[in-house]
C-alpha positions as CSV (number, residue, x, y, z in Angstrom):
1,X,-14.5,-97.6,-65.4
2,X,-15.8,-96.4,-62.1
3,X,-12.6,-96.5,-60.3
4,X,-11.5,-94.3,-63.3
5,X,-14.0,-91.7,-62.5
6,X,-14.2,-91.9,-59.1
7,X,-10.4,-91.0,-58.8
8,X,-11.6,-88.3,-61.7
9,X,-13.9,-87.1,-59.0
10,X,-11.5,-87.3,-56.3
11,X,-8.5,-85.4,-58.2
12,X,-10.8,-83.0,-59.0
13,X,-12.2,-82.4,-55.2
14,X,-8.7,-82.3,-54.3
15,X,-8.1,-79.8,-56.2
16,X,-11.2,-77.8,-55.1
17,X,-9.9,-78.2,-51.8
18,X,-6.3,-77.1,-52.9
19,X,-7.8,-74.1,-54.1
20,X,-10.7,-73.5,-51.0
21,X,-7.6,-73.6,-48.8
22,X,-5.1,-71.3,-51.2
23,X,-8.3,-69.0,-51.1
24,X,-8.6,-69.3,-47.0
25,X,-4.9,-68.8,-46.9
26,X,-5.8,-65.6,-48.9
27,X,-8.1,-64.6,-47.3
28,X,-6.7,-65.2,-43.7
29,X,-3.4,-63.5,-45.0
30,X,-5.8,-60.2,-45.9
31,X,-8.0,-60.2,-42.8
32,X,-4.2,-60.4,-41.0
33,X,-2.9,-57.1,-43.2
34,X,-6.7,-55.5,-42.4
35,X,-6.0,-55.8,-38.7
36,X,-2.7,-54.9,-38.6
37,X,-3.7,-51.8,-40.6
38,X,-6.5,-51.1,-38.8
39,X,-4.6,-51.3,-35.1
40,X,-2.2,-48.6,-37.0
41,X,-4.7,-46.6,-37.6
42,X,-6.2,-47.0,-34.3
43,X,-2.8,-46.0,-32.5
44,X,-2.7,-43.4,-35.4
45,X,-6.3,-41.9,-34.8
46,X,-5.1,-42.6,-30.7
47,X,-1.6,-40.5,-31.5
48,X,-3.7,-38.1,-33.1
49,X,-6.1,-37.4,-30.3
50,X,-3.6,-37.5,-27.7
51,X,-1.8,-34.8,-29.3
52,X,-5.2,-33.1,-29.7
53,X,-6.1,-33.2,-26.6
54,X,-2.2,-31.6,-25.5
55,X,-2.6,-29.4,-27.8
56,X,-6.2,-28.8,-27.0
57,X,-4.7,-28.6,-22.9
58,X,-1.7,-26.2,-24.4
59,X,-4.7,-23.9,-26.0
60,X,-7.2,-23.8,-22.6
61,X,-4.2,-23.1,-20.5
62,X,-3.2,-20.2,-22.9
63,X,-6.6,-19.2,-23.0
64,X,-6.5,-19.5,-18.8
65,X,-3.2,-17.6,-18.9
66,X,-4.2,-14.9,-21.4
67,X,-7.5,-14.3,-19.7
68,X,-5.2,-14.4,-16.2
69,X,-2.7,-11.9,-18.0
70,X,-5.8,-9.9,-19.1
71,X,-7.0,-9.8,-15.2
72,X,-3.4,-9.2,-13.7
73,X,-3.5,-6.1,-16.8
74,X,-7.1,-5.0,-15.5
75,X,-5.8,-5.3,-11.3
76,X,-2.5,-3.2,-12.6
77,X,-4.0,-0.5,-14.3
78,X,-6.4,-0.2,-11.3
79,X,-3.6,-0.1,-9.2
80,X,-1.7,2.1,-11.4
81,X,-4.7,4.6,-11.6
82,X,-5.2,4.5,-8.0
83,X,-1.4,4.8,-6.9
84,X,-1.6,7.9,-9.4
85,X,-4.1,9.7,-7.5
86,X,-2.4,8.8,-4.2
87,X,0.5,10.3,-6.1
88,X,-0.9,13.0,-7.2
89,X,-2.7,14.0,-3.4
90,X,0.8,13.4,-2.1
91,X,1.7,15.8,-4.8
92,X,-0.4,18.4,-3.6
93,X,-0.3,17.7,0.0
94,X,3.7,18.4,-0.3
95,X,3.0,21.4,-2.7
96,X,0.9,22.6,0.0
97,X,3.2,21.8,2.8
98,X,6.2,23.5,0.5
99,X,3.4,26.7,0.3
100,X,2.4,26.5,3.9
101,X,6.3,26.2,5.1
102,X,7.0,29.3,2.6
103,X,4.9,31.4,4.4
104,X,5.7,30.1,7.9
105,X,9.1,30.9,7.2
106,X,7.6,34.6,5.5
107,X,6.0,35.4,8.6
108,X,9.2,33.8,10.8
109,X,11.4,36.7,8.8
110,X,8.8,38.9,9.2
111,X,8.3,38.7,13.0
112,X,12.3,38.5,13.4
113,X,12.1,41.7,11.7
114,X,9.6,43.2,14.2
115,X,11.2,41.9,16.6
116,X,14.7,43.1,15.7
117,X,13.2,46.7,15.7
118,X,11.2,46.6,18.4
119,X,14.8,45.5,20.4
120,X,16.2,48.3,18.4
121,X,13.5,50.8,19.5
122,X,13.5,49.6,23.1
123,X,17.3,50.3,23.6
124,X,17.1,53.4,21.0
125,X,14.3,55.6,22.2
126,X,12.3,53.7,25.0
127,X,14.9,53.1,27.2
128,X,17.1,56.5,27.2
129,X,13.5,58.3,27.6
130,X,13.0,56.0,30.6
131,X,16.3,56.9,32.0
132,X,16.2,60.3,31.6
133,X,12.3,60.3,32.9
134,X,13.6,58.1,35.7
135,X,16.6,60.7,36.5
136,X,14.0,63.6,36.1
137,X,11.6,62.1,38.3
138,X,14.6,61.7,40.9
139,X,15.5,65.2,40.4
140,X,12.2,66.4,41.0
141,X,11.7,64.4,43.9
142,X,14.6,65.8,45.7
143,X,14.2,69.0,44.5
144,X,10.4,68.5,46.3
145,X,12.3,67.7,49.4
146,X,14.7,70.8,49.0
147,X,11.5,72.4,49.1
148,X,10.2,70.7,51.7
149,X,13.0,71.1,53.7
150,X,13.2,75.3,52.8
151,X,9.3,75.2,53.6
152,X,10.2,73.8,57.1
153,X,13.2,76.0,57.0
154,X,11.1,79.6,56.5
155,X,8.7,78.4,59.1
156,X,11.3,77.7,61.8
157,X,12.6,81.4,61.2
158,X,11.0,83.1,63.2
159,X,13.9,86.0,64.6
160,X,14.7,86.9,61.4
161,X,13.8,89.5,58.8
162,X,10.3,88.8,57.1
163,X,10.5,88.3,53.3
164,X,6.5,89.1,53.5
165,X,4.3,91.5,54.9
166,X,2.1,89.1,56.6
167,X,2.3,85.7,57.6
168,X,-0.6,84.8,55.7
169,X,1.1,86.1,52.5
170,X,3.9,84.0,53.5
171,X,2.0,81.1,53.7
172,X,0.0,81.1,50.7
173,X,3.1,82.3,48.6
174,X,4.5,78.1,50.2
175,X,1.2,76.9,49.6
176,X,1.4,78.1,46.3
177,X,5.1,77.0,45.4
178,X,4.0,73.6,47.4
179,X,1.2,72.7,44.9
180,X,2.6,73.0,41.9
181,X,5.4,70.8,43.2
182,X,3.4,68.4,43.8
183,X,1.7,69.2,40.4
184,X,4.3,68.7,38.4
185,X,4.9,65.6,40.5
186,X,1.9,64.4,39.7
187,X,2.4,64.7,36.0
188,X,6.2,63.2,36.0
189,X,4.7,59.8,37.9
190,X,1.7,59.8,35.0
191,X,3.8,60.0,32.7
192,X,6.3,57.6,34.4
193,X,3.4,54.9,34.7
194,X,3.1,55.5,30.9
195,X,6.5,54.7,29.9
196,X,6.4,51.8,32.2
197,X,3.4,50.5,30.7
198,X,4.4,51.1,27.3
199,X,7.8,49.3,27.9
200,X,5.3,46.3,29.5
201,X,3.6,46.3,26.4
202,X,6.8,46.2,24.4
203,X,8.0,43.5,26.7
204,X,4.9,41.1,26.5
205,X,4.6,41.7,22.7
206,X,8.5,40.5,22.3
207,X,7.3,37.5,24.7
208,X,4.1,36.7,22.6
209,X,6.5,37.1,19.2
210,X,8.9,34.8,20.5
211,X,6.5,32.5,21.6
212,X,5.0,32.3,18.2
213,X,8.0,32.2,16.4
214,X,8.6,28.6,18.9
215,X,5.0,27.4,17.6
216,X,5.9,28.6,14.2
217,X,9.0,26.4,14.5
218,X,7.8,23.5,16.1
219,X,5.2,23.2,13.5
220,X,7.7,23.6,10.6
221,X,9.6,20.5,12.3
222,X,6.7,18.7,12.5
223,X,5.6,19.2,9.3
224,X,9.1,18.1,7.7
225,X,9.0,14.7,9.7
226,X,5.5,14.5,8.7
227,X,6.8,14.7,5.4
228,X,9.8,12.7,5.3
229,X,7.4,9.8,7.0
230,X,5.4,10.1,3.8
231,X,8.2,9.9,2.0
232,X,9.4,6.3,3.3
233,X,5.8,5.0,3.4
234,X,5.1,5.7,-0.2
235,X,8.5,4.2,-0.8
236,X,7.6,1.2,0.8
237,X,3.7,0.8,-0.4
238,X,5.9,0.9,-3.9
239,X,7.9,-1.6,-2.7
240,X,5.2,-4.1,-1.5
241,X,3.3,-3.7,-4.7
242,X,5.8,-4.4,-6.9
243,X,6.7,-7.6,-4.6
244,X,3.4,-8.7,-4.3
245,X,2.6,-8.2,-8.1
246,X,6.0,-11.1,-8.6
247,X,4.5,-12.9,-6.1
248,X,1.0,-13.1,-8.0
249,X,3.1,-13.9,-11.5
250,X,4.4,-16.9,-9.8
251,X,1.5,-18.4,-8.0
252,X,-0.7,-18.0,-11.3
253,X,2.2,-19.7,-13.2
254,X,2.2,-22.5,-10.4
255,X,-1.7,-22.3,-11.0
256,X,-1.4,-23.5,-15.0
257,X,1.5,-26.0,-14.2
258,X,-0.9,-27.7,-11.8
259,X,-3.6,-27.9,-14.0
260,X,-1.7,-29.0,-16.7
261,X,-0.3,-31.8,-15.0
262,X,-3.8,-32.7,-13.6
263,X,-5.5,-32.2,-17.5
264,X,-2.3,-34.7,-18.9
265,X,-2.4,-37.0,-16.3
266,X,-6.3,-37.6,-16.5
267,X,-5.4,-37.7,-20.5
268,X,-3.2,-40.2,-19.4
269,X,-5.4,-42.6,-16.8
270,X,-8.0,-41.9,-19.5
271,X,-6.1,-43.6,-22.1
272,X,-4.8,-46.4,-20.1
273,X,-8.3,-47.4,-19.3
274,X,-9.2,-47.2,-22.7
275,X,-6.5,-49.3,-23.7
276,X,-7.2,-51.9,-21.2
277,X,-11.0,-51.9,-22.3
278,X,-9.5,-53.0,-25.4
279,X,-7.6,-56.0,-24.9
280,X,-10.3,-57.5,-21.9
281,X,-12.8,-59.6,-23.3
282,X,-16.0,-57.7,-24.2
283,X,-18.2,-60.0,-21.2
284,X,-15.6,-58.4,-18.6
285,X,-16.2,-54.8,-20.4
286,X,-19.9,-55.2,-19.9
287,X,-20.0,-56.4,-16.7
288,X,-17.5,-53.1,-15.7
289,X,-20.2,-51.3,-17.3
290,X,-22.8,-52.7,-15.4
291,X,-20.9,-52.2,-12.5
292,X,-20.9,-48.5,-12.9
293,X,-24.5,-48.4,-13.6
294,X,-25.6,-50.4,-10.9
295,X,-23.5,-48.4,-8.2
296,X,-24.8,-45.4,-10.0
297,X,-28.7,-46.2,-10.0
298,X,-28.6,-48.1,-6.5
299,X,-26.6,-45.0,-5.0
300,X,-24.2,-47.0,-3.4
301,X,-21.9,-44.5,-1.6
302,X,-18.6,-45.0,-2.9
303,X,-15.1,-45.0,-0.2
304,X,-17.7,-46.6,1.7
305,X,-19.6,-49.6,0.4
306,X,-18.1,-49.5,-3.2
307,X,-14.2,-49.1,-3.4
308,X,-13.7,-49.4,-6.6
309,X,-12.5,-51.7,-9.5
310,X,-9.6,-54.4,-8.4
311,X,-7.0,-52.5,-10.0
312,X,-7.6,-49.2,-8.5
313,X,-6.9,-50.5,-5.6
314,X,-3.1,-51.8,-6.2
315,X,-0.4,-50.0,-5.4
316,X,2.2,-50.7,-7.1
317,X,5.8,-51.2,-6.0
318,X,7.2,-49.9,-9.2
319,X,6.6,-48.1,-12.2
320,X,7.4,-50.8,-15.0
321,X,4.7,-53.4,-13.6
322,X,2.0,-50.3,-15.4
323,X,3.0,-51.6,-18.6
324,X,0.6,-54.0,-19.9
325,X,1.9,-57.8,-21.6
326,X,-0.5,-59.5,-23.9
């Protein structure tokens, strides 16, 4: 009878054993598909915040870029405005140049004209009249000396017959005639010195007029290479800006490739570590920890007396040994 219900007994915690280990089976089974589902959804929520964070990189570098764009806009339009108002005095300065050239060449036709007729004067009027005083006052002198020579003449006749009553009538009638020779001598080398000095004149103002008209020209040259200069130098400036403004395009493009490679791989070392946190036992977590905390609070200059953890010092030989086995 007790054997009967002791194997009762023992069928019966058999069974409850059958069934504790069905249940652990169960239950081991579960806690397996919890895990597995919840290190999905960890490399799901990890998935998810890498791509945040690219995306969340792709947004601060557009940002960067627009507000870049914004200040290469600002910059141009400053440029532009101020390369308009060098424009626009180069406008004016040539407009003036053009006015200043317009009048020089006015006053260059003007004075050729003068010029022209004072030529045409001088070989019209001033220079006949200068002959024909010149042959006049030739004349006149040797029609003095005929005189003078008669004078001596009458005074060396002295047998013949007197064309006077006296002497003395004689001599005052030669006085007479010799005065107003020399009279009207007089007059003909006044006005001689006249014509001489008026043709002086003439001939120093044609000297002054051509004279100008060299300055006139020589600054009308100048002016026009002046000009041209301008010309190439504003042409170049253009040409420099424009360069310069590529040059600036690239370098900021450079700029946000940089930084993006810097912002993905810091995602990157950032996720690694994390990664590793995860499958090193949590004492070895803590005692990193601690480790950071105790260089921090003891000030322990680091590249000095603190170099680091272990594995931030390797340097690897190649890339695959980065992959971590389990």
């Amino acid at each position: 009878m007790e054997y009967t219900l002791y194997d009762k007994e023992l069928r019966r915690a058999r069974e409850t054993l059958d069934e504790i280990e069905h249940a652990r089976a169960e239950e081991i089974e579960a806690r397996s598909l919890i895990f597995e589902e919840g290190r999905a959804t960890e490399e799901a929520i990890a998935n998810v915040e890498t791509e945040m964070k690219t995306k969340t990189n792709m947004l601060r570098r557009n940002k960067n870029y627009l507000s870049g764009l914004e200040d290469d806009n600002t910059a141009a339009m400053t440029l532009k405005t101020k390369l308009e108002l060098r424009c626009k005095e180069l406008e004016e300065a040539v407009t003036m140049s053009d006015e200043v050239m317009e009048t020089n060449k006015r006053e260059l036709k003007s004075l050729e004209l003068k010029i022209i007729a004072a030529q045409k004067e001088l070989d019209e009027k001033v220079q006949p009249k200068f002959d024909s005083y010149k042959d006049k006052l030739a004349c006149m002198s040797n029609e003095r000396e005929d005189a003078q020579k008669k004078t001596e003449g009458i005074y060396a006749k002295q047998g013949r017959g007197r064309q006077f009553t006296s002497k003395k009538d004689r001599d005052v009638f030669l006085k007479t005639q010799i005065k107003e020779l020399k009279d009207a001598s007089k007059q003909k080398q006044q006005l001689l010195s006249k014509k001489k000095e008026t043709l002086t004149n003439l001939c120093r103002s044609t000297a002054s007029g051509s004279k100008e008209i060299e300055a006139k020209t020589e600054d009308l040259k100048k002016k026009t290479g002046a000009l041209e200069e301008l010309g190439m130098t504003i042409n170049e400036k253009k040409r420099v800006r424009n360069e310069m403004a590529e040059s600036r395009k690239e370098q900021w493009r450079e700029l946000e490739e940089s930084k993006e490679r810097v912002h993905e791989a810091r995602d990157r070392a950032q996720r690694a570590f994390s990664n590793l946190r995860k499958i090193m036992p949590r004492a070895t977590a803590s005692g990193l920890d601690a480790l950071s905390r105790i260089v921090e609070e003891e000030k322990i200059t680091v590249g000095e007396q603190y170099f680091g953890l272990l594995m931030q010092n390797f340097e690897l030989t190649d890339e695959k040994f980065r992959t971590a086995v389990e």
